[in-house]
DRENDO-1510 file (C-alpha; in Angstrom, 1 decimal, always signed):
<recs>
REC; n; res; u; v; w
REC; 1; UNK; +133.8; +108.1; +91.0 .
REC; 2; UNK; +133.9; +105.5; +93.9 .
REC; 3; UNK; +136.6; +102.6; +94.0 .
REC; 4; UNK; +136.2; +99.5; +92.1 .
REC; 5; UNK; +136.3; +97.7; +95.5 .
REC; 6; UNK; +133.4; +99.7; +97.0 .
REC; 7; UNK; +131.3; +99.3; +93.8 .
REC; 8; UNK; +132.1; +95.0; +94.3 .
REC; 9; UNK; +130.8; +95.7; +98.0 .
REC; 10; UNK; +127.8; +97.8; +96.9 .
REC; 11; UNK; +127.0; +94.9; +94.4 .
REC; 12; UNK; +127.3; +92.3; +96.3 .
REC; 13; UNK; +124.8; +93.8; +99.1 .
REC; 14; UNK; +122.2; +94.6; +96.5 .
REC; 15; UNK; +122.4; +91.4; +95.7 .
REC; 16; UNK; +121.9; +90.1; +99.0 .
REC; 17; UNK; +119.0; +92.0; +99.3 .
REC; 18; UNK; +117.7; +90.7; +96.0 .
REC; 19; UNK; +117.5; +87.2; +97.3 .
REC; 20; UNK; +115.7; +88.0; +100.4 .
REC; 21; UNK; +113.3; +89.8; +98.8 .
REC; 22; UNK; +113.0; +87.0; +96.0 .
REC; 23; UNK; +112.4; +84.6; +98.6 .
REC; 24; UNK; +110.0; +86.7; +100.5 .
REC; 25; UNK; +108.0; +87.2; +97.4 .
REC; 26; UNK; +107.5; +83.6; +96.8 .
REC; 27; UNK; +106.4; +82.9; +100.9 .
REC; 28; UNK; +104.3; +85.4; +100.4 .
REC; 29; UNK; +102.8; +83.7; +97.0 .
REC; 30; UNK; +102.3; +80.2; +99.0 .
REC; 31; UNK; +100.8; +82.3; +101.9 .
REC; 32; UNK; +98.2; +84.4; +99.6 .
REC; 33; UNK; +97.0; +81.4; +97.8 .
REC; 34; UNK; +96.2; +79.5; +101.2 .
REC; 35; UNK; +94.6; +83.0; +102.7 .
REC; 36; UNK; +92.3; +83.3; +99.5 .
REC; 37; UNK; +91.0; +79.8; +99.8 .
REC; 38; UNK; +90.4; +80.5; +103.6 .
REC; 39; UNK; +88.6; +83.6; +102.7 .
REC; 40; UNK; +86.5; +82.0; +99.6 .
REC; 41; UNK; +85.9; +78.5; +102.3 .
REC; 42; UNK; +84.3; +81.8; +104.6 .
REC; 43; UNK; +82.1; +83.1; +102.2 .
REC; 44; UNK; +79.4; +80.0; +101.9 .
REC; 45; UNK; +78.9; +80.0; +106.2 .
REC; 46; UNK; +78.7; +83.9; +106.4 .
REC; 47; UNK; +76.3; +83.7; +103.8 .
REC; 48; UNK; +73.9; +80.9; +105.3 .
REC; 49; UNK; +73.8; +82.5; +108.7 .
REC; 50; UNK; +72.9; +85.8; +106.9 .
REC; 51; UNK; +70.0; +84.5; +105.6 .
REC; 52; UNK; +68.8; +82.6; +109.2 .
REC; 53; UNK; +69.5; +85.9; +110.8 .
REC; 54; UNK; +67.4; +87.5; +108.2 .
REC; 55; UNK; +64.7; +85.0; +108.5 .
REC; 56; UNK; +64.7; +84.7; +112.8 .
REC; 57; UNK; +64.6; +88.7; +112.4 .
REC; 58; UNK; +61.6; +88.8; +110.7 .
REC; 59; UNK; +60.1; +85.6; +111.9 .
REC; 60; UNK; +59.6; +86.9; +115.5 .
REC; 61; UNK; +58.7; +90.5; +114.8 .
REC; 62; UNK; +57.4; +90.9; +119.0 .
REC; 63; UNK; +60.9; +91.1; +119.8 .
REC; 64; UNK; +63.8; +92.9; +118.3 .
REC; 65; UNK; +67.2; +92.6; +119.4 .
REC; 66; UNK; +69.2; +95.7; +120.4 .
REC; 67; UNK; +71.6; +94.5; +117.2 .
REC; 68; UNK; +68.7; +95.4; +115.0 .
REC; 69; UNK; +67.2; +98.9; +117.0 .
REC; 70; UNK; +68.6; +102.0; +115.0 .
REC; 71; UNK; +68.9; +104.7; +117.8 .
REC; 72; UNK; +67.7; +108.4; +117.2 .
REC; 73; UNK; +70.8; +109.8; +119.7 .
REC; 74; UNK; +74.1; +108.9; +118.9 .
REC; 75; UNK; +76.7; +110.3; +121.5 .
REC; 76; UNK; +79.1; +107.4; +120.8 .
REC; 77; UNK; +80.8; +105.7; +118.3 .
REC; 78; UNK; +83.0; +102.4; +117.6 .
REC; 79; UNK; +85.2; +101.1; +115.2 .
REC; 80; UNK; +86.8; +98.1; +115.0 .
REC; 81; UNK; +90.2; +98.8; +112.9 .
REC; 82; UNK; +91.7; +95.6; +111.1 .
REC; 83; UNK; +95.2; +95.5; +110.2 .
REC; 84; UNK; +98.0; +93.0; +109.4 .
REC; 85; UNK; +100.9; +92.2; +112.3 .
REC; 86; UNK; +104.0; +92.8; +110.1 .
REC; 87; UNK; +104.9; +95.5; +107.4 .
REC; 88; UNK; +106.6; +95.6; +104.1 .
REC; 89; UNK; +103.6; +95.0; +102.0 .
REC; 90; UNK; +103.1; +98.6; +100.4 .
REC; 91; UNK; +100.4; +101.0; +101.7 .
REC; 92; UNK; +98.0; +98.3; +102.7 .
REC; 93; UNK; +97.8; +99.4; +106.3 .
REC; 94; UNK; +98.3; +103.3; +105.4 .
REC; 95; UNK; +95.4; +103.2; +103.4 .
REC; 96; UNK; +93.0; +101.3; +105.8 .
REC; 97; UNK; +94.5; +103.7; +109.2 .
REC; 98; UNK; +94.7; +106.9; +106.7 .
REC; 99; UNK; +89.8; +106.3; +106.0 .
REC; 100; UNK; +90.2; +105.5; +110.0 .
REC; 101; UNK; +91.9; +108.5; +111.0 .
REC; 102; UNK; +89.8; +110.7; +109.0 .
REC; 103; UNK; +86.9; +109.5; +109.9 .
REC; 104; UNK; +87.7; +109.5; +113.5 .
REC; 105; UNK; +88.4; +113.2; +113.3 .
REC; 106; UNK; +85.1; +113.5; +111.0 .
REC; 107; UNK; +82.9; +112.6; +114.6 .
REC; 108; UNK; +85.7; +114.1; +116.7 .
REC; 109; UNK; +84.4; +117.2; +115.2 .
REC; 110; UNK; +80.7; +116.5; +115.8 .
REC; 111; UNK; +81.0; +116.1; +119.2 .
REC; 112; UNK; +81.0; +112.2; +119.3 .
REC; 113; UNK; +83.4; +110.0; +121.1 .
REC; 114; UNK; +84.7; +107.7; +119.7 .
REC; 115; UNK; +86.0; +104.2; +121.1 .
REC; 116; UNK; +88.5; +101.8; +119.0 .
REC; 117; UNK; +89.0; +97.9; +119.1 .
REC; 118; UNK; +92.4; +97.1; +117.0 .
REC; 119; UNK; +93.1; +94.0; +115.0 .
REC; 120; UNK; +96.9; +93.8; +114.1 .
REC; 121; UNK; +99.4; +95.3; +115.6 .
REC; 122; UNK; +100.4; +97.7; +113.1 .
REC; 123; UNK; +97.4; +99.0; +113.8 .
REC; 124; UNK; +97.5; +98.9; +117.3 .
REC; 125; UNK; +100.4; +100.9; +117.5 .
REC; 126; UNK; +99.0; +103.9; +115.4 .
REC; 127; UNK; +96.2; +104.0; +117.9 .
REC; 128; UNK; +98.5; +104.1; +120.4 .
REC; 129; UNK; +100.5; +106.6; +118.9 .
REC; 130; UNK; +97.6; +109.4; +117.9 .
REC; 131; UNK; +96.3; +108.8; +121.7 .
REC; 132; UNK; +93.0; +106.9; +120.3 .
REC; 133; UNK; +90.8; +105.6; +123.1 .
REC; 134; UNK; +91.2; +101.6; +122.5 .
REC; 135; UNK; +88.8; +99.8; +124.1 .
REC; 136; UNK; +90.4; +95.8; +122.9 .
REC; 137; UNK; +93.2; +95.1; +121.4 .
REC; 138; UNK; +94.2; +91.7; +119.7 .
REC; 139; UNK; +97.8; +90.8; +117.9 .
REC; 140; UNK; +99.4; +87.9; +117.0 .
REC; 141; UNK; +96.8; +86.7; +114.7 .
REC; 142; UNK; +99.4; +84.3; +112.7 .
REC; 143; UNK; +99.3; +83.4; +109.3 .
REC; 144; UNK; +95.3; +82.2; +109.7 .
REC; 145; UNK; +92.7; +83.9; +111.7 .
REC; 146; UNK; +90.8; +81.9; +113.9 .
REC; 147; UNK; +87.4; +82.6; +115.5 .
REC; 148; UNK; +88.5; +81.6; +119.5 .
REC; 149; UNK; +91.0; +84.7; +119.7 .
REC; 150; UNK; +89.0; +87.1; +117.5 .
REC; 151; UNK; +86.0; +86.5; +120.6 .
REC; 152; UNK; +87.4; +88.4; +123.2 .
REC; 153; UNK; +88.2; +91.9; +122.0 .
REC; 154; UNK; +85.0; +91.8; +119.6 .
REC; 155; UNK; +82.3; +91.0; +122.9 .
REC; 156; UNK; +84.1; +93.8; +124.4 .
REC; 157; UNK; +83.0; +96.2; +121.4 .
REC; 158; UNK; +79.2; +93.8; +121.0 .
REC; 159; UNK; +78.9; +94.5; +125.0 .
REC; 160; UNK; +79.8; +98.0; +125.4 .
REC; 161; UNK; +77.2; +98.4; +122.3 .
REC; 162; UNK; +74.8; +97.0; +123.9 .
REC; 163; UNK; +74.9; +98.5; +127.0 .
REC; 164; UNK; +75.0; +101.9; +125.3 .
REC; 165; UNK; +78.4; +102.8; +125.6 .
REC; 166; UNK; +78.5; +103.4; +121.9 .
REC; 167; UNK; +75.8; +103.6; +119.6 .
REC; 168; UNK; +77.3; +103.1; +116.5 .
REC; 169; UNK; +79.8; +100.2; +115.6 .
REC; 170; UNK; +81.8; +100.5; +112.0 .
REC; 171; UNK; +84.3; +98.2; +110.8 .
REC; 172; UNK; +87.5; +99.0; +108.5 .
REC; 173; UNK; +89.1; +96.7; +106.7 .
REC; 174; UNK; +91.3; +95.5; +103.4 .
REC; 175; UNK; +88.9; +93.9; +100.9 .
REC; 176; UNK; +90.6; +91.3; +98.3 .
REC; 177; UNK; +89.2; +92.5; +95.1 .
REC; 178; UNK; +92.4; +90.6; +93.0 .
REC; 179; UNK; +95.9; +89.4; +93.6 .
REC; 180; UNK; +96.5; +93.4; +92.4 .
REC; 181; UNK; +93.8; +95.5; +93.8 .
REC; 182; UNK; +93.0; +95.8; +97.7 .
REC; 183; UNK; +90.2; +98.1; +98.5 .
REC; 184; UNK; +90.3; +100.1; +102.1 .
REC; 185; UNK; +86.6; +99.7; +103.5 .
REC; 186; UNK; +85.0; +101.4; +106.5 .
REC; 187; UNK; +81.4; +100.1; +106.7 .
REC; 188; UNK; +78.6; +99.9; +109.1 .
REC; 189; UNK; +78.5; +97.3; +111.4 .
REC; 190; UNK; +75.4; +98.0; +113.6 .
REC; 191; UNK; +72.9; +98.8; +114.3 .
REC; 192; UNK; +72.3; +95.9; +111.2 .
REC; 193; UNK; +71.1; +97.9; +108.2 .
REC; 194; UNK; +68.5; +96.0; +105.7 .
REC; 195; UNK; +71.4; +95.9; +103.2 .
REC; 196; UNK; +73.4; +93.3; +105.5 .
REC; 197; UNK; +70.5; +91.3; +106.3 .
REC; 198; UNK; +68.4; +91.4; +103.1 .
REC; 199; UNK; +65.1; +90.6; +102.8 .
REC; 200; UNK; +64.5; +86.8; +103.3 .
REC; 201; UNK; +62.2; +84.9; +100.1 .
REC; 202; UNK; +59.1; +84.0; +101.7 .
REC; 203; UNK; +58.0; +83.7; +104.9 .
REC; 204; UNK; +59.4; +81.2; +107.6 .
REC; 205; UNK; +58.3; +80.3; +111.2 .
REC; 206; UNK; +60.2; +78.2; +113.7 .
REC; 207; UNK; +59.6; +76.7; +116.9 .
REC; 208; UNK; +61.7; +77.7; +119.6 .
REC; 209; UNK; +63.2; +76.0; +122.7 .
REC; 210; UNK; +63.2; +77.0; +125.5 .
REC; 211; UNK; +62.6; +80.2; +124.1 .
REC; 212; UNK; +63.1; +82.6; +120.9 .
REC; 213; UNK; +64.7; +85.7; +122.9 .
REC; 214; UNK; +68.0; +83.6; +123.9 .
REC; 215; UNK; +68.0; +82.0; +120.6 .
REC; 216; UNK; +68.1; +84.5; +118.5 .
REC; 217; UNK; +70.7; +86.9; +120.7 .
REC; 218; UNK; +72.9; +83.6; +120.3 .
REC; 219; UNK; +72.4; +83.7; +116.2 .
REC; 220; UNK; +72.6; +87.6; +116.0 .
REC; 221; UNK; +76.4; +87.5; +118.1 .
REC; 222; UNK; +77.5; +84.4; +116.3 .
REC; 223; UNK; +76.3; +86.3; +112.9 .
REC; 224; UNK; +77.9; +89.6; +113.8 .
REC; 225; UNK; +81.5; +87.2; +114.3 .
REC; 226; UNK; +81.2; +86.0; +110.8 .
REC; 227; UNK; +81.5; +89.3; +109.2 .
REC; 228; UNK; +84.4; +89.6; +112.0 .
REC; 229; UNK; +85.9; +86.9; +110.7 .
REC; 230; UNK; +85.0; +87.2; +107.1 .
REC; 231; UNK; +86.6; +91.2; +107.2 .
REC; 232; UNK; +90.0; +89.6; +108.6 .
REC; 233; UNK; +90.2; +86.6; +106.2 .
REC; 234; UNK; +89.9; +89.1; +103.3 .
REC; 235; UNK; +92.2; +91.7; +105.2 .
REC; 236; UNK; +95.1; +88.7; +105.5 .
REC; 237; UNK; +94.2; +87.5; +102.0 .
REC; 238; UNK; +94.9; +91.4; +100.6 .
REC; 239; UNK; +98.0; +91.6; +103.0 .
REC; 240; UNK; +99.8; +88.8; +101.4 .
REC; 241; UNK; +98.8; +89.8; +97.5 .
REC; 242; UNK; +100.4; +93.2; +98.6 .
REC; 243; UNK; +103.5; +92.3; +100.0 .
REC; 244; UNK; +104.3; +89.5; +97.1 .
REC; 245; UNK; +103.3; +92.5; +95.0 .
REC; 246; UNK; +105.8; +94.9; +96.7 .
REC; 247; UNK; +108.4; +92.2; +97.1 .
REC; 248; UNK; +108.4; +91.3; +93.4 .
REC; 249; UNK; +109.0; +95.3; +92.6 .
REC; 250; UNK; +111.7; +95.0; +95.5 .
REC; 251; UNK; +113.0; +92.5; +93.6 .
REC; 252; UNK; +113.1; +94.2; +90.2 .
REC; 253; UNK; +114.2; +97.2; +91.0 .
REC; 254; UNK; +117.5; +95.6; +93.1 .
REC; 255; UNK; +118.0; +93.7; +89.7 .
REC; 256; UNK; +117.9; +97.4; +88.2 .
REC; 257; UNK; +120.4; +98.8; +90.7 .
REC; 258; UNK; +123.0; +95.6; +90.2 .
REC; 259; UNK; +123.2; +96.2; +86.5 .
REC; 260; UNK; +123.1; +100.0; +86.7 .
REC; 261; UNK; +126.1; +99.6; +89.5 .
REC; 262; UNK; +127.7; +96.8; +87.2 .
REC; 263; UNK; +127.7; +99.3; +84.2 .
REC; 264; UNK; +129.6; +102.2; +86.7 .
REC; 265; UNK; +131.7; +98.8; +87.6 .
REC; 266; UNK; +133.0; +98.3; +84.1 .
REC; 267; UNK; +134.1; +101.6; +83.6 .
REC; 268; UNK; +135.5; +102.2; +86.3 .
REC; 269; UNK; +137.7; +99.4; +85.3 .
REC; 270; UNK; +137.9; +100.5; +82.0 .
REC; 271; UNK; +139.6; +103.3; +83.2 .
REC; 272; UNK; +141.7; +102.0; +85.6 .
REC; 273; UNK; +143.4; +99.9; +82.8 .
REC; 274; UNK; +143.3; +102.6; +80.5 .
REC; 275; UNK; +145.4; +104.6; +82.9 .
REC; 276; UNK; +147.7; +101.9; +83.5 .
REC; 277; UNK; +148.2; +101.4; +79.8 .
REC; 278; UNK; +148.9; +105.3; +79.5 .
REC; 279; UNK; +151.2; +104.8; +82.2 .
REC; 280; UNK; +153.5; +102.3; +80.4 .
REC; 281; UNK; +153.5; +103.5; +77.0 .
REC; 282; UNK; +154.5; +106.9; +78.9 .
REC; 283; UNK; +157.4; +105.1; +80.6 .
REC; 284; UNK; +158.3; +103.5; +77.7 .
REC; 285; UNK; +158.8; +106.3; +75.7 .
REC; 286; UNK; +160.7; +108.1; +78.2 .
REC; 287; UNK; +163.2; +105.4; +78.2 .
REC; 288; UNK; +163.5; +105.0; +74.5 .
REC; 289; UNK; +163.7; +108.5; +74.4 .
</recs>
């Protein structure tokens, strides 16, 4: 049994640990709560540009942008793998790389390539690591995502799509379902199904200026950055529900430990008086003997 001075030390670092990992559970409460109203304020503009985009799709049906054209060869495929910039919040980014990976190898095996854009740099690293061909790359997001840095390593993917570098673009991501459940998605991204654009109610014509074919590749790019935007929102609200998650059974299971090593503590001291009392009554029975 271990000293009563190295079961202190053993119980003091617990400890230690305990209240990092209490405050770290509480940041990340404050932090989740400001990421799910970012996420929810999302939600009404990705919505509204959905249903322009449906409408300008099906309002000008002499031309159809290369975002809406489902082609018959794909050689090529993209993904565009979101994931958060620090760890300790559970499997969150092991479940997201783990649908990635296994999809990758899914069109590895039929003979497609397959090109990689990473968000985070937990995931950027994993690419790095398996010797994925990545395209973009983008950390440092911060506590809140915003649209200016997310531009540059998605036109990279949007470009090299439409220049038929790839044919297929998919996104995976952490969806917020609750403060306890994050799902892992990897969806579609384009060519735009009729499930992302819906079908608009009724029947609407516009008049463009100057024309309608710059006009609605503007609206199609901008729309195809909202569900960018929207996927990272919810993947940042889901990272910081998981790690208050994982720091609150951090935090339980160090008060665990502590007791269980008080327990050993107490009798180990026990003992140690118990020994010292033998001793004594020993030595005094020698002497009076």
């Amino acid at each position: 049994m271990a000293g009563s001075k190295e079961i202190r030390t053993k119980i003091k670092s617990v400890e230690n640990t305990r209240k990092i990992t209490k405050a770290m559970e509480m940041v990340a409460a404050s932090k989740m709560r400001k990421a799910q109203d970012r996420m929810r304020a999302a939600r009404p503009y990705a919505e509204k540009i959905r249903n322009v985009a449906a409408h300008m799709s099906h309002a000008e049906p002499e031309y159809k942008h290369p975002f809406l054209i489902k082609r018959s060869d794909v050689k090529n495929v993209g993904v565009i793998v979101i994931t958060s910039d620090k760890g300790l919040c559970g499997g969150l980014n092991t479940n997201v790389l783990r649908i990635s990976v296994n999809q990758m190898q899914e069109w590895s095996k039929s003979n497609l390539g397959v090109k990689v854009c990473t968000i985070g740099n937990k995931g950027s690293s994993f690419m790095s690591r398996v010797n994925a061909d990545v395209k973009s790359s983008l950390v440092g997001l911060g506590d809140a995502p915003h649209i200016d840095k997310l531009i540059g390593p998605v036109k990279i993917m949007l470009d090299a799509y439409v220049a038929g570098e790839i044919d297929q673009l998919y996104i995976a991501y952490n969806r917020f379902i609750n403060t306890m459940k994050q799902e892992p998605i990897l969806e579609q991204l384009l060519p735009l199904s009729g499930e992302k654009l819906g079908a608009p109610q009724g029947q609407w014509d516009y008049i463009y200026e100057p024309d309608a074919q710059p006009i609605i590749d503007d609206l199609m790019v901008r729309y195809i950055e909202s569900l960018i935007y929207q996927a990272v929102a919810e993947n940042m609200a889901s990272e910081q529900s998981a790690r208050m998650v994982a720091m609150k059974a951090a935090s339980d299971n160090a008060k665990t430990v502590i007791n269980d090593l008080k327990l050993v503590y107490n009798k180990a001291r026990q003992a140690a008086i118990t020994k010292e009392i033998s001793e004594i009554v020993g030595g005094a029975a020698a002497v009076s003997g």
